[in-house]
C-alpha positions in Angstrom: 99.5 87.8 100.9 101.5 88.6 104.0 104.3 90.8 105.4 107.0 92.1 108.3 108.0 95.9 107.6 109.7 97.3 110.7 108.1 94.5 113.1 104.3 95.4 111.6 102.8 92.6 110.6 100.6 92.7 107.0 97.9 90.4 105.6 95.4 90.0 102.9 93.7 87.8 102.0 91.8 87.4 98.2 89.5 85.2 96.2 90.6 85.9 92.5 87.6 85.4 90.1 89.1 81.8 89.1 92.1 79.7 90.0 96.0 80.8 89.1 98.7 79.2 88.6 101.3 79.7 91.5 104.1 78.5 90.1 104.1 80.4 86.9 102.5 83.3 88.7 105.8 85.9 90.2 105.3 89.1 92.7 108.3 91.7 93.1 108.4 94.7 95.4 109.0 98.7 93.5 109.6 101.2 96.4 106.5 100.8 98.9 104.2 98.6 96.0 104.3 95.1 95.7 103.8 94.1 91.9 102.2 91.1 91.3 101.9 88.8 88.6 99.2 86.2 88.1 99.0 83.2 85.5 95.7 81.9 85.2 94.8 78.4 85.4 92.4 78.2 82.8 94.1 79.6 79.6 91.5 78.9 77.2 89.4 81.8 79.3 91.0 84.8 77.6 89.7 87.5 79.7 87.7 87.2 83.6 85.4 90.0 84.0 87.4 91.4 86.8 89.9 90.4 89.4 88.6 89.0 92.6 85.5 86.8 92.6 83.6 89.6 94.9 82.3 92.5 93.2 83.1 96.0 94.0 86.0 97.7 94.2 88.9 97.1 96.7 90.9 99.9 97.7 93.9 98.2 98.2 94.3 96.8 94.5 95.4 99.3 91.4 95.6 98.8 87.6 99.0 99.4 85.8 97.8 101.0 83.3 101.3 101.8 81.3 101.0 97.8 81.0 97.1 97.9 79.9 96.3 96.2 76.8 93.1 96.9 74.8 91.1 93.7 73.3 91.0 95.8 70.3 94.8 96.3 70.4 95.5 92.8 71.6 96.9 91.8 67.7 99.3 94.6 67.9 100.7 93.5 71.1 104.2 92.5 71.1 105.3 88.9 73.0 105.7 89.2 76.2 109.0 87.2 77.2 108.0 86.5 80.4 
């Protein structure tokens, strides 16, 4: 990921745990967060472990938890439309 805001320039880079899908993967912008949107490659895998391939946490990435689904809850889940 990189960016311009006001002649900064921004990078980061990111090894996801496995391979996404760019195309079908979209990233939007609310305010001063960038939301993004991954498709994973491999959609047979239901669930990776965590995010990025490195464990640990990174400061710089933050859950959404008002979109958080629970395995457990996962039947109950309405379709997402896209």
């Amino acid at each position: 990921f990189s960016g311009v805001s006001h002649e900064q320039h921004y990078k980061m880079d990111l090894e996801f745990f496995a391979e996404i899908v760019k195309a079908e993967s979209a990233w939007n912008t609310k305010g001063r967060h960038i939301i993004v949107s991954l498709s994973k490659k491999d959609k047979d895998q239901e669930y990776w472990p965590r995010l990025l391939k490195a464990t640990g946490k990174n400061l710089k990435i933050q859950v959404d938890w008002s979109k958080w689904i629970d395995e457990d809850d996962l039947a109950d889940a309405p379709e997402d439309d896209g």
